[in-house]
C-alpha positions in Angstrom: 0.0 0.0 0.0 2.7 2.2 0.7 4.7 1.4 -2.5 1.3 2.2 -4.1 1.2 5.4 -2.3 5.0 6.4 -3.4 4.0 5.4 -6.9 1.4 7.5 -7.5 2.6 10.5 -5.9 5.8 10.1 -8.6 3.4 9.6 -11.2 1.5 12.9 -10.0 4.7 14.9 -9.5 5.9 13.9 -12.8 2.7 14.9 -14.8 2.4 18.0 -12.3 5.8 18.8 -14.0 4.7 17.7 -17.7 2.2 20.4 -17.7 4.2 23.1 -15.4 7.4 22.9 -18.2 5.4 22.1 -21.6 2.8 25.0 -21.1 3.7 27.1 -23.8 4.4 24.5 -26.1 1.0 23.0 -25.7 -0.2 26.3 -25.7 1.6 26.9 -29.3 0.2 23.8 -30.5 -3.4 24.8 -29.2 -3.1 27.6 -31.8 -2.0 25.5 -34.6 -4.8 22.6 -33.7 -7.5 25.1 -33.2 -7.6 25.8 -36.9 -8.7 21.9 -36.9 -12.4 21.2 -36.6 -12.5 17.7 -35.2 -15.6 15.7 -35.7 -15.9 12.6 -33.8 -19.2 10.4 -34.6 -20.1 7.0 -33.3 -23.0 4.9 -34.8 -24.4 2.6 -32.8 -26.2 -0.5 -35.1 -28.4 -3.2 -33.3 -29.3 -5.8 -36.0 -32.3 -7.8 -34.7 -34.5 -10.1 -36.9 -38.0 -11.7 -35.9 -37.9 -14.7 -33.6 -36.8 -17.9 -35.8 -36.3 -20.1 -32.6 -39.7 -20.1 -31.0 -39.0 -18.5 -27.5 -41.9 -16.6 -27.9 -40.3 -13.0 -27.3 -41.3 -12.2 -30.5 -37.7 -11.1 -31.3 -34.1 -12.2 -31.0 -31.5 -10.0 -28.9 -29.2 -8.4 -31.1 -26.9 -10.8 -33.0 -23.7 -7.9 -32.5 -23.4 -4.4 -32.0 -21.5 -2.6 -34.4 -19.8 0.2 -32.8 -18.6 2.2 -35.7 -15.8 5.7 -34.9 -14.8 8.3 -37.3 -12.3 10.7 -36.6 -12.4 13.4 -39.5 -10.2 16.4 -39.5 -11.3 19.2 -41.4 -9.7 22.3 -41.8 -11.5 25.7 -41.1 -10.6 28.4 -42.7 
């Protein structure tokens, strides 16, 4: 528990200092990436067919999910 304790408070420290020393170079790259529009869509697809088994639900669960990401960059200008 104690190891954990050391552990995370280096991992904290050392992201603490990530952020502290690259601040203006994120901040430069902000200024380049907020001429990016970033459109992120996911489409859900439940495919479900009439009941072929005879359970009596009247329907079967879905057969698979389809979880479908796009990650489009388009540039605004």
């Amino acid at each position: 528990m104690l190891l954990f304790y050391q552990l995370n408070k280096v991992i904290c420290c050392k992201i603490y200092n990530f952020i502290v020393l690259y601040s203006l170079e994120l901040s430069a790259l902000y200024s380049i990436f907020s001429n990016l529009q970033v459109v992120y869509s996911i489409t859900w697809r439940y495919h479900t067919d009439r009941d072929t088994r005879g359970t009596g639900m009247g329907f079967n669960p879905p057969k698979y999910i389809n979880l479908e990401t796009r990650l489009q960059l388009n540039y605004r200008t």
